[in-house]
N, C-alpha and C positions, 0 to 999 in steps of 0.2 A: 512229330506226333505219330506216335503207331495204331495203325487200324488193326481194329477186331474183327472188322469186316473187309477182306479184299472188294477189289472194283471187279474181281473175277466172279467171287460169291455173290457178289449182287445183278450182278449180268446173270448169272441162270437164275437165280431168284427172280430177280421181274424182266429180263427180255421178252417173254413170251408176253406177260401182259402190254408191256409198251407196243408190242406189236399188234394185237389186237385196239388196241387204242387206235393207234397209227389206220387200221382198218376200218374204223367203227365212225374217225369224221371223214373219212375219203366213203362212204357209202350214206353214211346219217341215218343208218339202221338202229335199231333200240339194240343196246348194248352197254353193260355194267357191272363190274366186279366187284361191287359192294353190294350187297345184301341189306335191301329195305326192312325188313319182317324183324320184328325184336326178335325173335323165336334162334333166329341163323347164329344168333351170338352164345357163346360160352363153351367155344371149343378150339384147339390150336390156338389156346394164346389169350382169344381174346374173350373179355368180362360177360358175361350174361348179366340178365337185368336186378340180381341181388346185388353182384356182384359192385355192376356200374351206379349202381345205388349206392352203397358204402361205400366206392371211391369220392365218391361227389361229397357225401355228405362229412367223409375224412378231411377235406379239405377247408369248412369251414370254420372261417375263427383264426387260420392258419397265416401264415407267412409264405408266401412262397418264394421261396429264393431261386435265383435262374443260376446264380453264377457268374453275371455277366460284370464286365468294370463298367466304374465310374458313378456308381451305385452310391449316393451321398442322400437318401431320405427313403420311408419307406411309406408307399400310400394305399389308398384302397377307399371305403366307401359306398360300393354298389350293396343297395337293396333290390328286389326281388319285387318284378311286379306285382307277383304273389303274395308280397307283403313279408319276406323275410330277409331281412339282414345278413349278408351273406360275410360281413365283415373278415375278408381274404386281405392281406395287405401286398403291393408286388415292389419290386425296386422302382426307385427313382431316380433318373441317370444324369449324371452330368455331362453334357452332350461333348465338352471339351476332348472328354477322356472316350467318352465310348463311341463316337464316330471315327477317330482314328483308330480305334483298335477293330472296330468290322471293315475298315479297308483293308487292313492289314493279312486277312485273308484270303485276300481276292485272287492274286496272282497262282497261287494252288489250285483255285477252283475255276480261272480261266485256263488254265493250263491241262486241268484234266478232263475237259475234252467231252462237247455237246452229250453222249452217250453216257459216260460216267454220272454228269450232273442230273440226267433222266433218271440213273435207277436209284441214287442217293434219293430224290424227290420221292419216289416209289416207296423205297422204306420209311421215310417221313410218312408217309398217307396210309401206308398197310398198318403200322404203328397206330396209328389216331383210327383207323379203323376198327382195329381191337380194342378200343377204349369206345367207341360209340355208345353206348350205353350212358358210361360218367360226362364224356361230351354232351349229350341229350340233354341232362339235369343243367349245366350248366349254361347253354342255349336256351332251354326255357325260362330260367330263372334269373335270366340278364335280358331277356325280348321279349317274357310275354306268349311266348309261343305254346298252344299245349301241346301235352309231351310228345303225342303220336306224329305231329308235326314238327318239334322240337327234333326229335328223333330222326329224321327221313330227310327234312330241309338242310338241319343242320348237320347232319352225320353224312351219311352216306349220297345224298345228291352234292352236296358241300365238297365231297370228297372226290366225286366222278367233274367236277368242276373245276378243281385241282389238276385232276389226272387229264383232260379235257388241252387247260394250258400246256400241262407238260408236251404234250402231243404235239401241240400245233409250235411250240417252240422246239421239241425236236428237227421236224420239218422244215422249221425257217433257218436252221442253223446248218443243215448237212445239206441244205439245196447246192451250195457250194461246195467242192471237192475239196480236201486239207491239201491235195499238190493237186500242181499242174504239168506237164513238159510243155512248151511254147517253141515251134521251129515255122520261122516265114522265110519262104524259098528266097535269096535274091539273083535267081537266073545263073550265068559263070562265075559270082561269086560263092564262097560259103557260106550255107543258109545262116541265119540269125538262131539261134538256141538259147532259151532261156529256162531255169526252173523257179515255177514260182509254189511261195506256201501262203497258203491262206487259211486266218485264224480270226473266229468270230472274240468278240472282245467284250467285254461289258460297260455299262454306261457309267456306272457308279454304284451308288446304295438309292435302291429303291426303298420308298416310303410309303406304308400302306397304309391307310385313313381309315376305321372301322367305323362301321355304321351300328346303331342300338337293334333293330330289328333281326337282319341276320346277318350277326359277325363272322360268321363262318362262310355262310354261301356265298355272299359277298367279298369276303374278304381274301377265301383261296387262291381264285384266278389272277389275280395281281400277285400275292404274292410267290403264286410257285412258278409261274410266267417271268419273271425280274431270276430268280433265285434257279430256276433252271439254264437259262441266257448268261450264267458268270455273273449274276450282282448280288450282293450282301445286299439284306433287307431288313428294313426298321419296321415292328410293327407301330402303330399308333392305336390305340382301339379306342373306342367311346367310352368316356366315365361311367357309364351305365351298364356297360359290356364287357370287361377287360377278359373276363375269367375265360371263355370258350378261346381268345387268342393268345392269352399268356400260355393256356396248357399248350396250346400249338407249336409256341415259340418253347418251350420248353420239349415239349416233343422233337423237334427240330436240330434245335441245340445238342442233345442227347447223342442224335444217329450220326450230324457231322463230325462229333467227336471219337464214335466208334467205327465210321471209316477213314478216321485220319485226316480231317480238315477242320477247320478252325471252327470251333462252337461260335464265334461271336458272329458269322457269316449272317447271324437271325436273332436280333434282339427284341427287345418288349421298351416301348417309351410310354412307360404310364404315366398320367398326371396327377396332382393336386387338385381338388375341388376348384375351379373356377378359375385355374392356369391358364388351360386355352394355347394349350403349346403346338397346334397344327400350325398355326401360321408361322409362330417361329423357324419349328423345323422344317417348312415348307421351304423358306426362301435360304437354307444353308446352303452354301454352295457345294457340298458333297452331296446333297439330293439331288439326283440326277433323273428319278424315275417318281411318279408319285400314282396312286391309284386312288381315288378315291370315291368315296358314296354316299351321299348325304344331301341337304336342302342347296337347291341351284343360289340361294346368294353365295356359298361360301366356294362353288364348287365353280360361279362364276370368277370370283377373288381368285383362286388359284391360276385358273385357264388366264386369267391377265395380268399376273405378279408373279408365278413362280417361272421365269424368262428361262431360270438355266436348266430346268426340268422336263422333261416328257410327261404330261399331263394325261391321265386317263380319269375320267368324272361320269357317273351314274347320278343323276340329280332329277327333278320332278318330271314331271308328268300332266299332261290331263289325258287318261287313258280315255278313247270314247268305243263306243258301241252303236251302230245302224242297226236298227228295228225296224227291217221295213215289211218283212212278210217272212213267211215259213210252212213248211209242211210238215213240223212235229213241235206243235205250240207247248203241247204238255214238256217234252222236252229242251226245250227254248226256256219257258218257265224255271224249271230245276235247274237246270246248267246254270242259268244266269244268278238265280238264287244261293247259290252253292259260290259263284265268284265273290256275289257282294259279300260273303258270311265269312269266308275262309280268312283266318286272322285278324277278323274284327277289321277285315280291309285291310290293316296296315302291310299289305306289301306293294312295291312300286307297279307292281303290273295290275294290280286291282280294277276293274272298272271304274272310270266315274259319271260322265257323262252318258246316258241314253236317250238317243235319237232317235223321235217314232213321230210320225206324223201324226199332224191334226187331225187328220179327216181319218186316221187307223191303219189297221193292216190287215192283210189276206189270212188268213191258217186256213189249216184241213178242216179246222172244225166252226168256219164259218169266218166271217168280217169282225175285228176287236175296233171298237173307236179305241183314240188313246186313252181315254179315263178308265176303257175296258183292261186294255193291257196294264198299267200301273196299278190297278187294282189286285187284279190277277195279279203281278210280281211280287204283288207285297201280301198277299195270299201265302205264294210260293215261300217266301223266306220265311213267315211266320208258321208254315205247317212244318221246313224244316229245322226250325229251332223252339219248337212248340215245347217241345222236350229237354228239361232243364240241364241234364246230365249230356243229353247228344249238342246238347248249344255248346257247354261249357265247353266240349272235344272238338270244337271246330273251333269258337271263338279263341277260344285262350283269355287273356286280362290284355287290358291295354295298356302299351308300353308308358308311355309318363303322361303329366297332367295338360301335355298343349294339345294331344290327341282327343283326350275329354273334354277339352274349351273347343276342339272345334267343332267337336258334336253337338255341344251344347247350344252351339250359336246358328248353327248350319237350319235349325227348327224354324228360327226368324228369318229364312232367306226368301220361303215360298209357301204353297200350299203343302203341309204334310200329309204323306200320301201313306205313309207306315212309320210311326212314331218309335224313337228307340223306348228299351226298359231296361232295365237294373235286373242281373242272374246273379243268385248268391252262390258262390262254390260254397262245397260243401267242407272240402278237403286245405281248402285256403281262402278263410275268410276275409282273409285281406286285398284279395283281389278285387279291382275292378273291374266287370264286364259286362259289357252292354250289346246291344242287339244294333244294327245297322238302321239308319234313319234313310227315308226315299223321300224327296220332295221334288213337286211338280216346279215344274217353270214355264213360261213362253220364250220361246228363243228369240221371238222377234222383240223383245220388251228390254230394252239398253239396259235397267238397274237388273235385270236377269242375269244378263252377261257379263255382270262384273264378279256375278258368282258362279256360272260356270264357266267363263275362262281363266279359273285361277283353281291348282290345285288345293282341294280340300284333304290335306291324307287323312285316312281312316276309316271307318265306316260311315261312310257319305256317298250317296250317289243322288245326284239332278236326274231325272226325267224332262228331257227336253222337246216340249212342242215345236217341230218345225212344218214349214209349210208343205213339205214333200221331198220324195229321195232326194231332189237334185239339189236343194237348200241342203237338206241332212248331208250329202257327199261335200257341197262346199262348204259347210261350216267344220266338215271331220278335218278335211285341205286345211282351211284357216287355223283351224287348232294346235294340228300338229306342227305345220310351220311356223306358228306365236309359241306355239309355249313347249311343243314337246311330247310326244307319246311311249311309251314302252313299249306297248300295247293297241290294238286296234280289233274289235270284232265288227260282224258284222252276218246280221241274220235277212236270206231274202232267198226267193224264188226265181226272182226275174232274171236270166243273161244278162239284160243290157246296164241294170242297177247292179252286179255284182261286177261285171267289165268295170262300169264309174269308180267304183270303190277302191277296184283292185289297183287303176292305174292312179287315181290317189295315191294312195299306199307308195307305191312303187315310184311315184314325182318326189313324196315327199320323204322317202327312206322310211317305212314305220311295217312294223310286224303285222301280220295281216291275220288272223282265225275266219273260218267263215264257217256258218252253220254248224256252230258245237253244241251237241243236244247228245250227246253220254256223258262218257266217264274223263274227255278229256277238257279242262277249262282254261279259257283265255287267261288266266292268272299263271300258268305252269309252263315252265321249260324246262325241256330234258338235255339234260349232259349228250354233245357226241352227235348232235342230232339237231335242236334246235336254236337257234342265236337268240341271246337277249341282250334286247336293244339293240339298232343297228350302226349308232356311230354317224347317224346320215340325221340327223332332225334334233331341235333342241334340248331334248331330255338326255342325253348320254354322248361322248365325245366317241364312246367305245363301246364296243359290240361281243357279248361273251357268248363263244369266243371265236377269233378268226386270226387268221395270219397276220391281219393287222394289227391286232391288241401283242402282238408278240414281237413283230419283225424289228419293231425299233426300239427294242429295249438294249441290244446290243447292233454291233458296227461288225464288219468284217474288215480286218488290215493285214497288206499284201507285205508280203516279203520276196523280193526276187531277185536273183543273181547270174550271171550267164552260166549257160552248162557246161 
């Protein structure tokens, strides 16, 4: 196959940014070459927002053809939380034919060597960069997401998460030298002299499992982590999602063929309505890698039946939250408000539970019992979605109908403390979206704790009465080690309650926020900088990103010969 692109031109094309990358998680300074701001797009290349409009909207109705073999049915299906029919159809594969033929490229792209496979991944993501705009529409309109969110989560954070793995597999690949010379003295005999090479190797074909809410931010880090390390990658995506990761894989496909390596290295496994073909392709023996993100039964299923695979699973949560005191209530209020709101909750780092004692908490602005504080928070949410149009740009619609059954049910659990309602968009009638529900509990009450020890996704959060911090820190303990956290905050005054918390946290492996009262909320992580999920407690096996989500995607195997 002949490249349009040398390994030469893509090295001065992106070695300066890998290397910046390379800088950016050896320090965990804010650092990003993608461009949040719609405003950045529609120059060099890439689409501005008419533009990225009419791609998107060219697409529907469409066929998308990848290219790829073994292609025997063509499927599709996703509507639009928004309420629009996106009726895209993509291939559907015959696993016989097209998992042989993405191994069959491997050997090329183990052979061309840790750096090479960096800047190939670079053009894959400066590419989907330039399309941000039409990535956007089709993010929002597969998740639910609104668009300024749509746009930001799934574009360019999505992409710096990408660029993020690429990094840290860089680094896990070149820790080892490609030679060695080897000489051990043996005194009046002649030393020993050996030359060894060492060559990092790939596992297989990684398997990447898309989740409905963000196919993209999600879905990057596995697959350009597996696809930088020498393995051919399958994508998988959610039947409700396909469109943001087939452009991908199409994207993908595209750049390995114009620098001369096999397109099939990145293919697309869509399904048929009610297939269910994860489990299949889980337990193939040429998956050797699987990433996936989704509900802990199924992400449990894999972690104990796919034996011949390296397992990485992002699965639920009970995010909690310690309220025990503060000195910017107004602040504490907003922050917290702004977490339950963003995405109608549905993202995994969401709050759900908050912890505020009985008898209240301290502020600047005087003593809150807790019926003060749950009152006031639901004050707070209701002033900042008070307004129909600023709801709708933070809510978004909710992604399918079990997120609405558990809203709906979530009212009968306690006392409601801030009742959801129905926001009509204006722009898309067909959307669902609703306001976030708060209901009171007692923690010490058993039928309490069967509702907040189980995640609720969505706009749900318990207000949970406990007896005081040291109850609140051991029940945060107990939580995260039963079920799971992403996420952990935690708002107080006191040293020796923020000390309890901290070393919680750090018994139990869980992300720790303390007193966020701006512009930064428990729900966000930055590329290069922050880890989501730790890998250490039951909601995630793996941590985005760290050398661990990387290192064992490939092997290093020694070649040595005397000199």
């Amino acid at each position: 196959m002949t490249a349009a692109l040398s390994a030469h031109e893509l090295i001065a094309r992106h070695r300066s940014t890998l290397d910046q990358a390379l800088e950016a998680i050896r320090t965990r300074a804010y650092w990003s070459p993608h461009p949040e701001h719609p405003k950045a797009y529609g120059e060099n290349g890439s689409l501005d927002a008419a533009a990225g409009k009419a791609a998107f909207d060219a697409l529907l109705g469409t066929r998308l053809d990848l290219g790829q073999p073994g292609t025997d049915d063509w499927v599709g299906g996703e509507t639009s939380p928004y309420g629009i029919d996106l009726g895209v159809t993509y291939p559907h594969a015959d696993l016989d034919v097209l998992l042989p033929a993405m191994k069959a490229g491997q050997r090329a792209w183990r052979d061309a060597g840790a750096e090479q496979r960096a800047v190939v991944c670079l053009e894959i993501l400066k590419r989907i960069n330039d399309r941000t705009h039409e990535f956007a529409h089709a993010v929002m309109h597969t998740s639910g997401q609104a668009f300024m969110m749509a746009f930001q989560a799934g574009g360019p954070h999505a992409q710096d998460r990408g660029l993020e793995a690429v990094a840290y597999a860089y680094v896990e690949q070149v820790r080892t030298p490609d030679n060695a010379e080897w000489t051990k003295p043996q005194g009046k005999r002649d030393p020993l002299a050996m030359s060894k090479q060492f060559t990092p190797v790939p596992r297989g074909i990684g398997l990447v499992i898309g989740c409905n809410t963000f196919p993209t931010w999600n879905g990057y880090p596995g697959l350009f982590a597996s696809l930088a390390t020498g393995n051919a990658v399958l994508v998988k995506p959610h039947p409700r999602a396909v469109l943001p990761l087939a452009l991908t894989v199409q994207v993908a496909r595209e750049v390995l063929a114009e620098t001369g390596f096999d397109p099939n290295l990145v293919a697309l496994a869509a399904e048929r309505p009610g297939e269910g073909i994860a489990k299949t392709l889980a337990l193939r023996p040429e998956i050797r890698i699987i990433d996936y993100t989704g509900s802990t039964t199924f992400g449990d299923w894999l972690e104990a039946n796919a034996r011949q695979a390296q397992v990485y699973t992002e699965k639920a949560g009970v995010n909690t939250v310690v309220v025990h005191s503060t000195s910017d209530y107004k602040g504490m209020l907003s922050n917290l408000a702004f977490s339950l709101s963003l995405y109608s909750g549905q993202m995994c780092t969401t709050p759900q539970n908050l912890l505020v004692p009985r008898e209240g908490i301290s502020t600047d602005q005087g003593p809150r019992s807790y019926d003060e504080v749950v009152a006031d928070l639901a004050k707070a949410v209701d002033g900042l979605l008070g307004d129909d149009a600023r709801a709708n740009a933070l809510l978004g619609a909710i992604v399918n109908p079990d997120v609405k059954a558990r809203l709906e049910k979530a009212a009968g659990l306690g006392e409601v403390a801030l009742a959801s309602r129905e926001i009509t968009n204006p722009d898309f009638p067909g959307a669902v979206v609703r306001t976030p529900v708060i209901v009171k509990l007692d923690g010490a009450k058993p039928d309490a704790e069967a509702a907040y020890m189980s995640e609720c996704f969505g706009p749900v959060s318990f207000a949970v009465a406990v007896d005081s911090a040291s109850d609140a820190v051991e029940l945060l303990r107990r939580t995260v080690r039963e079920k799971g956290a992403m996420t952990v905050g935690a708002y107080t005054t006191d040293p020796e309650v923020e000390q309890d918390v901290r070393e919680a946290c750090l018994e139990e492996a869980a992300q720790l926020s303390l007193n966020l009262t701006g512009g930064v909320y428990v729900n966000q992580t930055a590329a290069f900088s922050d880890f989501h999920g730790s890998g250490g407690n039951p909601a995630a096996s793996a941590a985005l990103c760290d050398g661990a989500f990387v290192a064992n995607r490939f092997r290093v195997v020694e070649v040595r010969r005397e000199a």
